[in-house]
Every structure is written in C-alpha cells, then in structure tokens.
C-alpha positions in Angstrom: 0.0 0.0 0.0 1.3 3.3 -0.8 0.4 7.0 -0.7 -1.1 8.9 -3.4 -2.2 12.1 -2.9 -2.8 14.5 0.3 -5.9 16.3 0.0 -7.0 19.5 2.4 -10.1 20.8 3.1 -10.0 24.1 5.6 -13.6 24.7 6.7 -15.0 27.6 7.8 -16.8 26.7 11.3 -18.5 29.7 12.9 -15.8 31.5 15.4 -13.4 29.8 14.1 -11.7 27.6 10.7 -11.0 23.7 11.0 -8.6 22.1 8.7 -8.9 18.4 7.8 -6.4 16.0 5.8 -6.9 13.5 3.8 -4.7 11.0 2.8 -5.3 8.8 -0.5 -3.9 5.4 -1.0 -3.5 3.3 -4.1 -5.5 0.5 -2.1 -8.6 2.9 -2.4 -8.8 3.1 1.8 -8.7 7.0 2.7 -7.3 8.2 6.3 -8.3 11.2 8.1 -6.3 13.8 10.5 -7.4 17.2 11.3 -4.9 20.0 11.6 -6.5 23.0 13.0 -4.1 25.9 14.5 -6.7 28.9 15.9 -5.6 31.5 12.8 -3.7 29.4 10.2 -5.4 27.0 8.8 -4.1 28.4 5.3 -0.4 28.2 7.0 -1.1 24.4 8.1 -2.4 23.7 4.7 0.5 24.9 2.7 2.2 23.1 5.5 0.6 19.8 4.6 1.3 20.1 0.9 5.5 21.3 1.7 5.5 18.1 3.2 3.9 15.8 0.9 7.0 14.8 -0.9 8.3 13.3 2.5 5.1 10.6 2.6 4.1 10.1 -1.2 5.1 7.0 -2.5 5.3 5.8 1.2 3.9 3.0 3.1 1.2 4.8 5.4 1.3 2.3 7.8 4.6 2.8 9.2 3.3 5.6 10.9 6.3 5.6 13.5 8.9 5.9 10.4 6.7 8.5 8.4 6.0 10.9 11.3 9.5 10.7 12.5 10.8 11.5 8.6 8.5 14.2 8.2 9.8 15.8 11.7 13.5 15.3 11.2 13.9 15.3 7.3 13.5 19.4 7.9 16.5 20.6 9.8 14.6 23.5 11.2 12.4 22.9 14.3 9.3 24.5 12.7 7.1 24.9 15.8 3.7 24.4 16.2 3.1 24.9 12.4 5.2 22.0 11.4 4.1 20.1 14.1 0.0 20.5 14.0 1.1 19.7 9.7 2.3 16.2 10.1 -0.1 15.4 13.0 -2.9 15.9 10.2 -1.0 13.0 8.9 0.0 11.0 11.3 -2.9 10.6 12.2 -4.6 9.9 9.0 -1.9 7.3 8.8 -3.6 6.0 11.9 -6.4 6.0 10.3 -5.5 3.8 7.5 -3.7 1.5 9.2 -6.8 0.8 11.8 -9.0 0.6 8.8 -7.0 -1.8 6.9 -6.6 -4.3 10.1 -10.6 -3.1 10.7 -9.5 -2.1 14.6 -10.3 0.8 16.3 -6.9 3.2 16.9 -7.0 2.5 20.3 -7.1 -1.6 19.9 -3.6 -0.8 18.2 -2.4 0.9 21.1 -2.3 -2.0 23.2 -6.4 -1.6 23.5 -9.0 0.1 26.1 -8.6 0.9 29.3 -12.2 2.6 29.9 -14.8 2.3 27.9 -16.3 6.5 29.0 -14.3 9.1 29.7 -15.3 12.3 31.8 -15.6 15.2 29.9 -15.7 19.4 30.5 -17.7 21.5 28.5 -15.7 24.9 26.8 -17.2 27.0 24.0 -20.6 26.6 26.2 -20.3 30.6 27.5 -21.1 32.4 24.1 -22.7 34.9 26.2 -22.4 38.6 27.3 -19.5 38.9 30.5 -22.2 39.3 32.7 -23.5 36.7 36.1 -27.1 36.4 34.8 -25.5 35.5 31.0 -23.1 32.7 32.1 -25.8 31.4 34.4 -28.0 30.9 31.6 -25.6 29.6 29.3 -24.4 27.0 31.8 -27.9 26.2 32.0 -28.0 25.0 28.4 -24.5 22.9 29.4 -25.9 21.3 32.2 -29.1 20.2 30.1 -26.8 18.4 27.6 -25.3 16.1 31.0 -21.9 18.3 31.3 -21.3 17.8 35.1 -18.0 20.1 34.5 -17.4 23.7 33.1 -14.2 25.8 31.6 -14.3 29.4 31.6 -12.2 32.4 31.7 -13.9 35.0 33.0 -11.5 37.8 33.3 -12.1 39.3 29.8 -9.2 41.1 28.7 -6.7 41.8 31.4 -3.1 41.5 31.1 -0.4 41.2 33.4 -3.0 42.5 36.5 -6.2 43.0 36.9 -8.5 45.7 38.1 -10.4 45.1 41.5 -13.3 46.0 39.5 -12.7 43.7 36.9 -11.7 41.0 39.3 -15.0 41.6 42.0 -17.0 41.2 38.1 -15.1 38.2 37.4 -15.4 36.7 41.0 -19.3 37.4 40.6 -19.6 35.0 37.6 -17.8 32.0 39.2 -19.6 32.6 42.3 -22.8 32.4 40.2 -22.1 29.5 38.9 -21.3 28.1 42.0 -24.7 28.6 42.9 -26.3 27.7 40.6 -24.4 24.1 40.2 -23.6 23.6 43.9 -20.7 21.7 45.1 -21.1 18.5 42.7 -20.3 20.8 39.8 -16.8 20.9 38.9 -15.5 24.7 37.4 -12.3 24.7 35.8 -10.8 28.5 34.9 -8.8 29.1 32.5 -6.4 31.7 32.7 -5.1 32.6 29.1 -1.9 33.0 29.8 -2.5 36.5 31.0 -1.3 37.2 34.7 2.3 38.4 35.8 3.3 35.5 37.8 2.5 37.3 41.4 -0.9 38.1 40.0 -2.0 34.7 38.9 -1.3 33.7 42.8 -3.2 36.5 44.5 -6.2 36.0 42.1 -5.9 32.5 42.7 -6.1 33.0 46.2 -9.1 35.1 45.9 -10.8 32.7 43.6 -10.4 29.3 46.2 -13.1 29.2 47.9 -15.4 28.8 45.1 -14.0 25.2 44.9 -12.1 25.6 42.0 -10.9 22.4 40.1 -8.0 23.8 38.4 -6.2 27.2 37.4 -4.9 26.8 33.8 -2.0 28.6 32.5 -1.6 31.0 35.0 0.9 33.0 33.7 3.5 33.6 30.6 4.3 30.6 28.3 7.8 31.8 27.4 9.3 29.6 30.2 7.8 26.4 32.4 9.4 27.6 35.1 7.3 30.3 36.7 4.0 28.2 35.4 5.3 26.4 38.3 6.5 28.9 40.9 2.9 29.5 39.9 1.4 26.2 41.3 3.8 25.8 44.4 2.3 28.7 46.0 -1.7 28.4 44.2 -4.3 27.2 46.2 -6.1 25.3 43.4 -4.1 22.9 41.3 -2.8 24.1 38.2 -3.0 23.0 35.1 -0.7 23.7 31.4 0.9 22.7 28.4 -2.0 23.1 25.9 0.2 25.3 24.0 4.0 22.8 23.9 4.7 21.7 21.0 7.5 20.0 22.3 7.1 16.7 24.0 10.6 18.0 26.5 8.8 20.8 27.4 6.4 18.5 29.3 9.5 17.1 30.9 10.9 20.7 31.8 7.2 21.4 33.4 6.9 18.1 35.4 10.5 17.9 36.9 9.5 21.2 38.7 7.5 19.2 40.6 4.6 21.7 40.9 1.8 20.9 38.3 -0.1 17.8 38.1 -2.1 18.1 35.2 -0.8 18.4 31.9 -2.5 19.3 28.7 -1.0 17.9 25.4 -2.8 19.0 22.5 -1.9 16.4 20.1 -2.5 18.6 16.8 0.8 20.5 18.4 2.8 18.2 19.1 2.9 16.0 16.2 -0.1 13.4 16.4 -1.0 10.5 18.6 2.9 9.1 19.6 4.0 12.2 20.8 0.9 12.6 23.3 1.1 8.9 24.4 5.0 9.8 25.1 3.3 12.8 27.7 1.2 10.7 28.9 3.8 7.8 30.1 5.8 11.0 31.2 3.4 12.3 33.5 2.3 8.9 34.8 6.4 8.5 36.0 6.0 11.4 37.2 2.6 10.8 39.1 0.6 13.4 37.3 -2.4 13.0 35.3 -3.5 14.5 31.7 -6.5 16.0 30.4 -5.7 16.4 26.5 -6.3 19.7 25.2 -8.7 19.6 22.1 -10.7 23.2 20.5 -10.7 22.1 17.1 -13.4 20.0 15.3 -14.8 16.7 15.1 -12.1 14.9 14.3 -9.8 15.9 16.5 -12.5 15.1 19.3 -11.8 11.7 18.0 -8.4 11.8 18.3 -8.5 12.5 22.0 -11.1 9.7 22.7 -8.8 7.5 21.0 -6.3 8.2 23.6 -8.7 8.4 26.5 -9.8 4.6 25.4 -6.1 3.1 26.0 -4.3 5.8 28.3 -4.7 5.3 32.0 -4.1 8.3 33.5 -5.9 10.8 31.1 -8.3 12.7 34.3 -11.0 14.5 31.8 -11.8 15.5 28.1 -12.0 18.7 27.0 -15.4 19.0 24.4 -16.2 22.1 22.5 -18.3 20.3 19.8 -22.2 20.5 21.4 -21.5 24.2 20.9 -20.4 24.4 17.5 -22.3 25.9 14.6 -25.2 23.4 14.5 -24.4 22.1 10.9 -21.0 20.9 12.0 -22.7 17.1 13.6 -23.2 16.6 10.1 -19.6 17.1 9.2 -19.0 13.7 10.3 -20.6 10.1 10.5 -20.2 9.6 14.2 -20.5 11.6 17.1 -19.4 11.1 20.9 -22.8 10.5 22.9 -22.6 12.2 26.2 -24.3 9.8 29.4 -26.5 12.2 31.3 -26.1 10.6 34.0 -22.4 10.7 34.4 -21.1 13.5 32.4 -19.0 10.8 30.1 -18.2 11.0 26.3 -18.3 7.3 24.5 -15.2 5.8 22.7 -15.4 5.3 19.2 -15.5 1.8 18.4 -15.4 1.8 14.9 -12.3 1.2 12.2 -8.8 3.6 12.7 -10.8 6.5 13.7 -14.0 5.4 14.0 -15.7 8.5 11.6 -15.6 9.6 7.8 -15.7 13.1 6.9 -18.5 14.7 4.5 -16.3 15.8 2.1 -19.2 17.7 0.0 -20.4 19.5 3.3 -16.7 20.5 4.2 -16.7 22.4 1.1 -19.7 24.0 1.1 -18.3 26.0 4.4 -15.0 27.6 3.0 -12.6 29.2 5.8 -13.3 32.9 6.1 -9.7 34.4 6.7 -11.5 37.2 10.0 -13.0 34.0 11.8 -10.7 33.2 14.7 -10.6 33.7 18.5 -8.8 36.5 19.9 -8.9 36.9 23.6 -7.5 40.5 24.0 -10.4 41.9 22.2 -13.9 43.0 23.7 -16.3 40.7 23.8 -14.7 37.6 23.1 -16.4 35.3 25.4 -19.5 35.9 22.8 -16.9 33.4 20.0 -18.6 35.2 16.9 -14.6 35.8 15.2 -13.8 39.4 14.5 -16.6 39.6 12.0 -17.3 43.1 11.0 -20.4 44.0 13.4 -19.1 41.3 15.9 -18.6 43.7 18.2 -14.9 42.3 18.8 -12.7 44.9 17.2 
C-alpha cells in the first residue's frame, strides 16, 4: 500500500476555521487527521502540501517511520506549524492502518482501558460577560449532562487585573457556584495573561469557590514560573496546551509543581507524541486532560487516547456548541451519558468516523474567523466579524 495524494479541506466553522487531511492510497482506503491551529489554517495547509514529498510514495502504515521523517527530514524545528502539519498526517496514517486491520486506533495501542471518559464543557459561554448571561448559558451545558465547566472569566486583562474587573469576574464564578452547587466541577482558564504574582493572589481570591484547576496561569515563554505558579496556588494548576514539544512536558513536570498536563496532540505531532506525555506524567505521578478546541475529528483523536491511556483525568469537548451544521460534518459523534457527564469511545475502524467531504466544502474558511482573547467581547466566539462587536 502506498500513498497517493494529500488532499486538504479548511472549513470555515463559525468563530473559528478547522482544517482536515486527507490521505489517499493506491488500495482505495482514505485516512483522516485534522490540523487545525486557531488563525492558520491556510499556513497548516500549505504546510501539509510542503511536506507531501516526504510521505508520497510511502507506506502509510509505518506511521512511526513517516512521522519521524516528516519531523527530522527538515532541519529546522518548525514549531507548532510544522508540528500541527504532520499530526494531520500521522494521524490519517492511523487511520489507515486501523482501517486496513478493521481495529479501532485505540485496539492498536495495546487496547481500552475505559470504555467513558469524563468530559468538560468549553465553547458553552457564548454569552455577554455578565453573572445572569453565564448562568444561563451553563444552563444549556448542564441540560446536555456536562457535570463540568471551563471558563475564563477575566475578559481582557493583562499582566494584573483591576479590583473592579476582578470583583465582576469573581461574581460570575460565584454564580455558577450557585447555581451548580458543590457536585459541579469549574475549571478557569487563565489565558496566559497574569504576571506571575498576580496569577497567585487572584488564585487566592478565587479558592473558595471550589475551583478544580487554574490553567496557564501565567507567561508561556518559560515552564518555570508556570510552576512557581502552582507551588504557591491554592487550586491545582493545570498547562501545556500550547508545547509543542514533547521536553517541554518534561521541563514542566521535573518542577514538581503541576499535576495536570495538557497535550494538544495537533501540536505536538499526532497520537505518539501525546502517548509519550502521557507515560511521562504517569512517572512522574501526574495526570493528563488532553487539550482539544478544534473540530470533530480531533474530538476523536483524543477519545482514541482516553480509550487506552490510564491516566488521562477528563476531556476537553467544544463540539455541542459548534455551529449546528457541523454534527453533520461527520458520520459519528461522541454521545454524552446524562447521568455521568462521560463522552463514548469510538469503536469503529482507525478512527471510528468519515468526513462529509461535499459539506466541508460547502463551508470555505473565512480568513476574519478566529478567536482572539484580547479583544472586547470575546467570550461571545462570533470571530472578529465586521459588526461582531470584537474589534
């Protein structure tokens, strides 16, 4: 079996584009990976086809070999746009090799370790930064079984934060508090955006709401004060969404300070790289939730892992909040138990789903749809469409 042809199809999804790979074989069995990067989808695309002439002509499924020649056969480390290119193909690599054996991904990972996973609902607060508004948009969450809830309330502050804005902020989580009570579980992400003694004094204000985790707290140039960070925060912290590095998890863990790390396996290069975290952070007793805000297929992705790795904690799940069209963008969708808060496994061959090519293209990208959380009224996710508001 050999590769023919990548194909790319960026779609235009609402707040934001998706970009989805697919890899042809002369055997006639298509694979599918997803490599969406919030803002490039174009970049990632020409990405894709740069590196075509590393994997045509190839066996697709020696993933191992392909992935690691489409790393190392460019000398340059090319960061998170290199590596969110070839996990679109790794992983459609995966794909075909699951689908030719007619296993799931996760039954060539050594198989399932769960059959559920726990998931958190993000994307659910497209609302106005106001109590009454996130109340009612956690209301719709809770109705779809979400027994957890990310949100960063703290619209646009940088570096420190206002007591104003911080008392508004506090109000929200409170509110939610409320409303859930203690069962539900709120999980704040931070953006990135506090000086390092601000993330722990806002922390400190913030713990006795019960908070389940404080996610990058502060700057991502360096892992080290992420962790100064969590030795002195009263609520766990939580980071590495952004690494595209699979070292840079070992940098953050051997500080000893952060127990939950975030791969985001469109970053770092596909499904081996996050399985490499995730044996990481079990030696180094910590647990993973895998970082996942692009579409449908990446969803699957990350429930591929959640079936086999033990120590993933909970799943990130934007997709009951996407444009409404978009759960016909693909043949199979994650149920969520209402009773427990838990997303299915796919079951299905290599992935488990097949993409509606036909509907993927009738939603072209739209180069001002993207998030950007330094503008005003980004909570709402409409892009920076003209009229948005977000400007």
């Amino acid at each position: 079996m050999r590769i023919v042809e990548l194909e790319t199809l960026p779609v235009g999804a609402g707040w934001k584009n998706w970009l989805f790979v697919r890899v042809h074989t002369d055997a006639g069995i298509v694979g599918l990976g997803e490599g969406t990067l919030n803002g490039f989808a174009k970049t990632i695309e020409a990405a894709v086809h740069e590196l075509s002439h590393l994997v045509v002509g190839e066996d697709p499924r020696d993933v191992r070999r392909l992935s690691r020649r489409l790393v190392e056969r460019v000398s340059n480390d090319g960061g998170h746009i290199h590596k969110t290119a070839v996990a679109a193909i790794e992983v459609a690599c995966w794909d075909i090799l699951g689908k030719s054996l007619g296993v799931p991904i996760h039954r060539l990972l050594g198989g399932p370790v769960r059959t559920r996973v726990p998931a958190y609902a993000n994307g659910w607060y497209r609302a106005e930064r106001t109590p009454e508004a996130f109340v009612a948009a956690a209301d719709v969450a809770l109705a779809h079984g979400f027994r957890a809830l990310k949100l960063d309330p703290f619209g646009t502050a940088q570096g420190f934060i206002s007591e104003a804005e911080l008392t508004r902020a506090y109000e929200i989580v409170a509110a939610l508090r409320e409303r859930g009570g203690p069962q539900l579980q709120l999980l704040i992400d931070v953006h990135a955006r506090f000086a390092e003694a601000e993330a722990i004094r806002v922390a400190r204000r913030f713990a006795p709401l019960g908070i389940g985790w404080w996610e990058e707290p502060t700057t991502r140039e360096r892992e080290a004060p992420t962790n100064a960070v969590a030795h002195a925060s009263p609520i766990p912290v939580a980071s590495g969404e952004t690494f595209h590095l699979v070292g840079q998890f070992h940098t953050l863990l051997a500080g000893g300070g952060v127990s939950i790390v975030q791969p985001e396996p469109m970053s770092l290069g596909g499904i081996a790289p996050t399985l490499a975290v995730a044996e990481m952070a079990a030696a180094a007793g910590a647990w993973v939730a895998p970082h996942q805000s692009g579409g449908p297929v990446a969803t699957a992705v990350c429930l591929q892992l959640a079936a086999t790795v033990p120590n993933v904690l909970i799943q990130e799940h934007f997709d009951p909040f996407n444009e409404p069209w978009t759960r016909e963008l693909v043949s199979w969708i994650p149920a969520l138990d209402a009773a427990t808060g838990e997303l299915e496994i796919p079951t299905g061959p290599g992935l488990g789903l097949e993409l509606d090519v036909e509907l993927a293209r009738a939603h072209p990208p739209d180069a001002s749809a993207y998030l950007d959380v330094h503008a005003d009224g980004w909570e709402r996710r409409l892009g920076q469409h003209a009229g948005s508001g977000a400007s």
